[in-house]
C-alpha positions as semicolon CSV with decimal commas, in nm:
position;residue;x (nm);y (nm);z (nm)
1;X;-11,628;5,881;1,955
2;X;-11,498;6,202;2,080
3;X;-11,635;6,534;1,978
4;X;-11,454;6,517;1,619
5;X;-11,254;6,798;1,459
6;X;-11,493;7,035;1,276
7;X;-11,514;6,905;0,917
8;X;-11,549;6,553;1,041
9;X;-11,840;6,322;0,910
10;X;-12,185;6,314;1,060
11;X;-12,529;6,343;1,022
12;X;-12,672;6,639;1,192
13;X;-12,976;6,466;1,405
14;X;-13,358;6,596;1,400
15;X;-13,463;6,793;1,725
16;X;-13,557;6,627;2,028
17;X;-13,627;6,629;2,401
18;X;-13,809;6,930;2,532
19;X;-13,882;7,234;2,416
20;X;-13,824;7,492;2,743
21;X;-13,514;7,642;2,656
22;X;-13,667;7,708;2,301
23;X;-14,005;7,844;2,434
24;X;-13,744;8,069;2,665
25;X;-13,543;8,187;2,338
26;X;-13,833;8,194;2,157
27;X;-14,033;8,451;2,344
28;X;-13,679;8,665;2,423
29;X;-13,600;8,715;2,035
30;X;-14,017;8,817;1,956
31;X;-13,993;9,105;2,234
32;X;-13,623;9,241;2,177
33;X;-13,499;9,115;1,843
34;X;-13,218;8,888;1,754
35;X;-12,963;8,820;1,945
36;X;-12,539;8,739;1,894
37;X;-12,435;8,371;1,898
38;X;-12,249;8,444;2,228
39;X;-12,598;8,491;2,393
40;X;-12,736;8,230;2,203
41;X;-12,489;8,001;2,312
42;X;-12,462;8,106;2,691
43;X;-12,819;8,061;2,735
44;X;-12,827;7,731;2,569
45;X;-12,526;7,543;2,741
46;X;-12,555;7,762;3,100
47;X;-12,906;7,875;3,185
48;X;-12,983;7,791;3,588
49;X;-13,271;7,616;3,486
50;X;-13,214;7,499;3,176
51;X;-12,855;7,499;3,027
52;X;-12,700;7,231;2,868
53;X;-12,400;7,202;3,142
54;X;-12,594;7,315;3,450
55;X;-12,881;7,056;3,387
56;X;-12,713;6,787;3,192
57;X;-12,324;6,807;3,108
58;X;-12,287;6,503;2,917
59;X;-11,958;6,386;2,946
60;X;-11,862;6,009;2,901
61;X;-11,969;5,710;2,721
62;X;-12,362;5,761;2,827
63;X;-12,356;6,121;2,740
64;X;-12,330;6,360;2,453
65;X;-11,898;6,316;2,370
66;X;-11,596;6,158;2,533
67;X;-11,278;6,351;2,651
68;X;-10,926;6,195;2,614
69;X;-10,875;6,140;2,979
70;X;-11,212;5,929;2,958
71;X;-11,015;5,769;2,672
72;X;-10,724;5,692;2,879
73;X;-10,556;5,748;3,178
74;X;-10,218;5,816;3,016
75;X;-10,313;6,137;2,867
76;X;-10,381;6,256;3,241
77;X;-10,058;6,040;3,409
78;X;-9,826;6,243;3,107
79;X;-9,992;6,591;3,194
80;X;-9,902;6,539;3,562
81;X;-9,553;6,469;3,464
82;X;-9,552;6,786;3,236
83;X;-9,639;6,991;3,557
84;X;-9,366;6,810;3,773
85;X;-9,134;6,827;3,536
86;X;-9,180;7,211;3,493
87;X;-9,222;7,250;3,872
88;X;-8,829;7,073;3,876
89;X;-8,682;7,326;3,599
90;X;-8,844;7,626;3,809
91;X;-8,663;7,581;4,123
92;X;-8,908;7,318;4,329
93;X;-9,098;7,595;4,485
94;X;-9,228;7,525;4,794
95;X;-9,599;7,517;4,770
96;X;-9,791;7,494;4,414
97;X;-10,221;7,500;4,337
98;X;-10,322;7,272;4,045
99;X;-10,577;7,514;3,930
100;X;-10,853;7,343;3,663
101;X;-11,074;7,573;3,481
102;X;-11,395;7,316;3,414
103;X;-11,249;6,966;3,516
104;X;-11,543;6,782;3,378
105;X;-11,593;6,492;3,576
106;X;-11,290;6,516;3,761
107;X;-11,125;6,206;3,552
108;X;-10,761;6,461;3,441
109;X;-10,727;6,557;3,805
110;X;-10,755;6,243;3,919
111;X;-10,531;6,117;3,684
112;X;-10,285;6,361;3,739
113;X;-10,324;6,319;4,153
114;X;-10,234;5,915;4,074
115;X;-9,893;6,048;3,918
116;X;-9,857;6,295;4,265
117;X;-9,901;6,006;4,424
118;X;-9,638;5,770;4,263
119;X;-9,400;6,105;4,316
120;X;-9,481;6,132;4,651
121;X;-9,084;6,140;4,740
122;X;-9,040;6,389;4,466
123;X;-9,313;6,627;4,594
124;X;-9,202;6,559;4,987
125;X;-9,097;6,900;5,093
126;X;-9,389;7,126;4,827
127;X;-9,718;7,206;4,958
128;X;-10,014;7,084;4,739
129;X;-10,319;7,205;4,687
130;X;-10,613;7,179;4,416
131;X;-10,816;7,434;4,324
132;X;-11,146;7,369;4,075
133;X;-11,320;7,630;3,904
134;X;-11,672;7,490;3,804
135;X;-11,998;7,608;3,751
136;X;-12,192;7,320;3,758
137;X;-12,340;7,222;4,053
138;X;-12,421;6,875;3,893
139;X;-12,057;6,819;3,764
140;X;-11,917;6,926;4,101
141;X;-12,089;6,665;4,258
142;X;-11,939;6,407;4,029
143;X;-11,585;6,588;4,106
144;X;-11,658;6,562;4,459
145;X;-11,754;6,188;4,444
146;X;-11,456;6,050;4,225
147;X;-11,187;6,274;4,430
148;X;-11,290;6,273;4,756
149;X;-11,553;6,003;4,789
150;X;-11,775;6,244;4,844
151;X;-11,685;6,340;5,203
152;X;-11,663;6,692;5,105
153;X;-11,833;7,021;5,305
154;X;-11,974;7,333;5,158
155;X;-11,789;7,624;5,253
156;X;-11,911;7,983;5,479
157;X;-12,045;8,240;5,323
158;X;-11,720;8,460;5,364
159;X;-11,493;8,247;5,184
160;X;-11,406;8,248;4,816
161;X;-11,427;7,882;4,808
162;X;-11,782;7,718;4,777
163;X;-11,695;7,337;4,836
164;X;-11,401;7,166;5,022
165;X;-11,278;6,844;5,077
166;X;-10,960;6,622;5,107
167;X;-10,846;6,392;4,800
168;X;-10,854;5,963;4,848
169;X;-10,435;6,079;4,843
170;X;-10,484;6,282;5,110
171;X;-10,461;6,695;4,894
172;X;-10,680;6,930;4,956
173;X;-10,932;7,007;4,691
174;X;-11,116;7,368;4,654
175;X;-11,455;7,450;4,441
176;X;-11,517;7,790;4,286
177;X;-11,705;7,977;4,009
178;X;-11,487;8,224;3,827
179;X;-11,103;8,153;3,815
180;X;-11,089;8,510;3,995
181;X;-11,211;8,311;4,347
182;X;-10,896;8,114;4,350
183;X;-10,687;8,280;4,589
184;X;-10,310;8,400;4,448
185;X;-10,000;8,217;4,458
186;X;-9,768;8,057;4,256
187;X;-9,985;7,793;4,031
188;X;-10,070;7,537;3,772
189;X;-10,296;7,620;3,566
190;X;-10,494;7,333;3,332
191;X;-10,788;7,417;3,074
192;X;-10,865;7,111;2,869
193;X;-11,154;7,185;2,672
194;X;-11,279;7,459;2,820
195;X;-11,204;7,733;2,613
196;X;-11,405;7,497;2,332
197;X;-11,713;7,575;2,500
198;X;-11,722;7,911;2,572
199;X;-11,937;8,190;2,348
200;X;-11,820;8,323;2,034
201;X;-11,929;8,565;1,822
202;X;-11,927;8,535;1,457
203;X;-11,849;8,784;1,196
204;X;-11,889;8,767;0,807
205;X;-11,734;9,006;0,592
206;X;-11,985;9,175;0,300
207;X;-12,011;9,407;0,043
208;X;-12,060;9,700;0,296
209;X;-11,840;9,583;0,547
210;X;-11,843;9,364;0,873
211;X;-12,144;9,234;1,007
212;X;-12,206;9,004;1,304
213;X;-12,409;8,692;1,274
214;X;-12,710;8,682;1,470
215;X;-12,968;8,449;1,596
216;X;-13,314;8,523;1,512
217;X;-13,669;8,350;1,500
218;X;-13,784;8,238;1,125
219;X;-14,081;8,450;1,057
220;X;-14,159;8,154;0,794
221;X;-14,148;7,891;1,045
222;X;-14,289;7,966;1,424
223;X;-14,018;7,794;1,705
224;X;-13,728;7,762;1,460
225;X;-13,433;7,959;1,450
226;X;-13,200;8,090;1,202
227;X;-12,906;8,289;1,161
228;X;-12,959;8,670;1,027
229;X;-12,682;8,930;0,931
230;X;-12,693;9,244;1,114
231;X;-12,834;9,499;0,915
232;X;-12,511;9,743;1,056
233;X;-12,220;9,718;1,269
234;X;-12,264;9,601;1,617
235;X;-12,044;9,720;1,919
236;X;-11,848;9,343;1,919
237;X;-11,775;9,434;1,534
238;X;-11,609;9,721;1,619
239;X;-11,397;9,578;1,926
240;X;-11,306;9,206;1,798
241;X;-11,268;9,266;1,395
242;X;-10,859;9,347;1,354
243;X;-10,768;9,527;1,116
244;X;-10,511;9,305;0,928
245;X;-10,763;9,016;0,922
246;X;-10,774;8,845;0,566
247;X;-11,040;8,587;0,664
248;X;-11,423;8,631;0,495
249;X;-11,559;8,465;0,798
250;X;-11,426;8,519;1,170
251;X;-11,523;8,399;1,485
252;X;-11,429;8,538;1,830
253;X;-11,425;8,435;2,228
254;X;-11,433;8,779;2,412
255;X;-11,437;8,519;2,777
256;X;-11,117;8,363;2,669
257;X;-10,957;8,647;2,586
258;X;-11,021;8,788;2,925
259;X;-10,949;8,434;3,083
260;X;-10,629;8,483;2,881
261;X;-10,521;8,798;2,970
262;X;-10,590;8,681;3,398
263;X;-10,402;8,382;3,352
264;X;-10,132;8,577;3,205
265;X;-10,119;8,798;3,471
266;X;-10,145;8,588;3,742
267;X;-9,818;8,375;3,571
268;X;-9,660;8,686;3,549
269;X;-9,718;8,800;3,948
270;X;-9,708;8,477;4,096
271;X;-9,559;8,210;3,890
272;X;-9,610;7,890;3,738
273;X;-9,746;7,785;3,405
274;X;-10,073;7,744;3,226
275;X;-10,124;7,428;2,992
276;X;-10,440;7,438;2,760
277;X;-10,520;7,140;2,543
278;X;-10,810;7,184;2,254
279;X;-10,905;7,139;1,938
280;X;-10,806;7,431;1,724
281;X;-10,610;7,653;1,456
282;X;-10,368;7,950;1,480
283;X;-10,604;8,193;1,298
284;X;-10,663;7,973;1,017
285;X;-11,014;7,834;1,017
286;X;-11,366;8,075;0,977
287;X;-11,673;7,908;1,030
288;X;-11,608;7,609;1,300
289;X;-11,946;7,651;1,538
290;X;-12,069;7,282;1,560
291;X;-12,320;7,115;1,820
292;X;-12,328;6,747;1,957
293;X;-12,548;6,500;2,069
294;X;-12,503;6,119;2,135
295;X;-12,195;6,111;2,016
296;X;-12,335;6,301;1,696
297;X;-12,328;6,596;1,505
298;X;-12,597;6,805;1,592
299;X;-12,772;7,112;1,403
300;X;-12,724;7,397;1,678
301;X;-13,006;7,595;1,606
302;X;-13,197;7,255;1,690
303;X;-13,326;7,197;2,050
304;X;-13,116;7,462;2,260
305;X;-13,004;7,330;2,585
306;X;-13,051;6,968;2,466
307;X;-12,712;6,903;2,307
308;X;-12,313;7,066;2,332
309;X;-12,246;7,356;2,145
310;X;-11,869;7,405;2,049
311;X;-11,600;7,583;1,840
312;X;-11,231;7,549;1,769
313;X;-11,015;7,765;1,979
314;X;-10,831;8,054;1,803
315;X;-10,519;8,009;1,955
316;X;-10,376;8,280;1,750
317;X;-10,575;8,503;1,954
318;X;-10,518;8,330;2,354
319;X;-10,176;8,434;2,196
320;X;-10,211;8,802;2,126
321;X;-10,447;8,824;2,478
322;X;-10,121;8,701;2,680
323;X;-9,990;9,073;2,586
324;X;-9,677;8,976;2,605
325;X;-9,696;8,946;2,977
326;X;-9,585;8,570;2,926
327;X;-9,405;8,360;2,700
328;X;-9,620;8,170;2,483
329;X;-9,524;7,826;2,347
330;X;-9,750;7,602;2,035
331;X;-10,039;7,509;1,931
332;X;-9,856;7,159;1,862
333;X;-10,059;6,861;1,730
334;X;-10,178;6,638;2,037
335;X;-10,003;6,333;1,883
336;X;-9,661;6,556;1,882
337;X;-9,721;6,667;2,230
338;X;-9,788;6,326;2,371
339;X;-9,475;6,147;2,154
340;X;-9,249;6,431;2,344
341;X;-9,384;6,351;2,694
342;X;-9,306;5,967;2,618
343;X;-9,684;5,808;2,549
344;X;-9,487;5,541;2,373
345;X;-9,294;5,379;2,652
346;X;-9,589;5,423;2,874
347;X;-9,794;5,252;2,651
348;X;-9,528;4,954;2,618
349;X;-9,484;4,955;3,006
350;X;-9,860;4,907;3,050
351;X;-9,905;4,654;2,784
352;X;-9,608;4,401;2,979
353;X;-9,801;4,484;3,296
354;X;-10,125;4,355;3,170
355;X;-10,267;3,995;3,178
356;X;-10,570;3,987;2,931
357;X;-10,633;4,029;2,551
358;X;-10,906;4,257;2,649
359;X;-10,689;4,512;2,821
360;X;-10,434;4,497;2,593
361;X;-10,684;4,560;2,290
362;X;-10,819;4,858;2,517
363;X;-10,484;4,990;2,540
364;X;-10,364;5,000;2,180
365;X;-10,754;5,125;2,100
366;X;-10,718;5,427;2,321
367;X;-10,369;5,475;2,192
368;X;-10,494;5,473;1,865
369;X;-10,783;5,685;1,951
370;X;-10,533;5,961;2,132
371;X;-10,269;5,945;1,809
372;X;-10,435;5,872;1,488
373;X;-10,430;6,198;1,260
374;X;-10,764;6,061;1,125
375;X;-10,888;6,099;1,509
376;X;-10,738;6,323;1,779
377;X;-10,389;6,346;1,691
378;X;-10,411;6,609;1,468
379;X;-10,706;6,785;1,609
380;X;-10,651;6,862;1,911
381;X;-10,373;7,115;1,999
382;X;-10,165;7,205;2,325
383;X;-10,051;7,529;2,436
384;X;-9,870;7,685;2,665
385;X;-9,828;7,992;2,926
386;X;-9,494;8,040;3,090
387;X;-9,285;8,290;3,278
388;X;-9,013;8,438;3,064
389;X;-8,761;8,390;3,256
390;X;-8,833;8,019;3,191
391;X;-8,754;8,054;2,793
392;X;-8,495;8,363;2,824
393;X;-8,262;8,414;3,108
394;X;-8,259;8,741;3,259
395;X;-7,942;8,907;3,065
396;X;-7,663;8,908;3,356
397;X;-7,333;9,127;3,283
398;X;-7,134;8,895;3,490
399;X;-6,997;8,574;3,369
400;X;-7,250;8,518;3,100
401;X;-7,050;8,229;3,009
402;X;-7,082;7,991;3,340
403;X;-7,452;8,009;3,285
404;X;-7,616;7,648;3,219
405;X;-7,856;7,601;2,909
406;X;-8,248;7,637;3,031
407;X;-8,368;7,269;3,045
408;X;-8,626;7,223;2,769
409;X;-9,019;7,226;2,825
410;X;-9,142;6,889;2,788
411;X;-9,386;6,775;2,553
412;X;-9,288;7,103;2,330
413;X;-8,972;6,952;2,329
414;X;-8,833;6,593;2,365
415;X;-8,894;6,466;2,754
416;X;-8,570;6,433;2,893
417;X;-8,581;6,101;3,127
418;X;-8,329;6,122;3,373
């Protein structure tokens, strides 16, 4: 159902749909030569005219995979609570920005803005704001539809912001295109499979060294691809390969790291926390590059631009990009996370509430679907940004002994319902 963990069953399916964005790719590689998978892949998923997510962005039951919060709205409702509960254990600032790198179609933040809602009292006295960072103009329309009922109005030239609007609850919701347009302040940040989907390059160690995978035309074949070796080192070998790595096969996401290393910074400035939820390793796993279509494995060399191109997320190295200028907690196992954050009693709360079989079979499927090792428990990993004061107290020479313990961080720890 969802987009599985790599490794997972699945018959890669035969190419299909049309063939522009492999006429495009086609003619690029005959007059310069191959090119690295991180080109390969940002011209197959976001090309203006005919990328993957710009034109299609299938999302949902009708499209190409299915995201937990279209799986359930208790995976949003407990990630709302895991940013109120942090908010509490920081102080209750006064104002906070949900920030969403790629929100899909808007399903988490609404989710999460239900839970604002029902904690209205709680969240009397902050000021709220959301801030979306999306570069689909199709998706953002979607967004703008489910959050606002589409009573949304583009925004000047001179401001960061390209699309405004005011949630059904009454928040104010911001569109931008790079995380850097989102003005400063102390925020929320939330990346749930986003860093999946950005390029990689991959690497495979030989006889004479390092040498990066590239995409090339088959000479044997006209309008099919195929991976080649690069005959030396390439500039990205150089930069990404470190030294101490023991793995034959290595693949690396130069965006996240820099995504990393601003989210980091801004934590470490302004405040707040960062939450990223994925499927993924800590530096374990080599070759992990997978496409899908209809709910189906796909070969990704097959019909660029037709299907969702993917990889785990090294989490090992979002870690090392922090640079220490944050506290890093996890990866832990989805089903751990949601367990700590109390999925159970939701789940047994909802299922008294509800009146039919059906519901109740939906609930306890969607449960199932969220927990199961076999499905996304295991797969899918959360991680976290935070301050360091958060973890560590600032050392204070005076009375170290009246100081109260830090409260835990939920879902990394046991919830604490009070």
């Amino acid at each position: 159902a969802a987009r599985l963990c790599s490794g997972a069953g699945g018959e890669a399916e035969a190419a299909g749909g049309d063939g522009a964005m492999l006429r495009h790719l086609a003619r690029k590689l005959r007059a310069s030569g191959p090119v690295t998978v991180a080109e390969y892949m940002r011209e197959a998923l976001t090309n203006p005219g005919q990328g993957y997510y710009t034109r299609r962005g299938g999302v949902g039951e009708s499209g190409d995979f299915i995201t937990s919060p279209e799986i359930s709205q208790v995976f949003g409702e407990l990630i709302g609570i895991w940013y109120i509960s942090e908010w509490m254990a920081m102080g209750k600032p006064s104002t906070f920005q949900l920030v969403e790198l790629g929100p899909g179609r808007g399903t988490l933040t609404e989710d999460i803005l239900r839970v604002f809602k029902q904690l209205a009292s709680v969240l009397s006295k902050c000021d709220v704001s959301v801030h979306l960072v999306e570069v689909s103009p199709k998706l953002s329309e979607i967004q703008a539809v489910l959050l606002t009922g589409g009573k949304v109005q583009p925004n000047p030239e001179d401001e960061s912001a390209y699309m405004k609007g005011i949630s059904k609850t009454g928040i104010p919701i911001f569109w931008y295109r790079d995380i850097q347009d989102v003005p400063p302040g102390y925020s929320f940040y939330l990346a749930h499979e986003f860093f999946d989907a950005l390029p990689i390059h991959k690497f495979q160690r030989t006889e004479k060294g390092w040498r990066e995978v590239l995409v090339d035309i088959d000479p044997e074949v006209p309008d099919r691809l195929r991976f080649v070796l690069s005959p030396s080192r390439t500039p990205a070998t150089q930069n990404f390969i470190q030294a101490e790595e023991s793995r034959d096969h290595v693949e690396v996401c130069p965006e996240a790291g820099v995504i990393m290393q601003r989210l980091a910074s801004r934590i470490e400035k302004d405040g707040g926390a960062a939450l990223v939820a994925d499927y993924g390793h800590d530096g374990t796993k080599t070759d992990t590059f997978r496409g899908f279509r209809n709910h189906k494995l796909h070969d990704v060399l097959s019909a660029p631009g037709t299907a969702d191109l993917t990889a785990d997320v090294d989490f090992s190295y979002l870690r090392k990009m922090a640079q220490g200028k944050t506290a890093t907690l996890g990866p832990v196992k989805q089903r751990e996370f949601l367990k700590n954050m109390g999925i159970d009693l939701r789940l047994q709360v909802l299922l008294q509430n509800s009146r039919d079989t059906a519901t109740r079979e939906q609930l306890l499927h969607s449960y199932d679907m969220l927990m199961n090792p076999e499905k996304m428990g295991d797969c899918f990993h959360f991680f976290a940004l935070l301050p360091h004061h958060r973890l560590v107290r600032p050392d204070k020479k005076d009375k170290p002994e009246s100081k109260s313990p830090l409260p835990p961080v939920a879902g990394f720890n046991e919830l604490l319902l009070k």
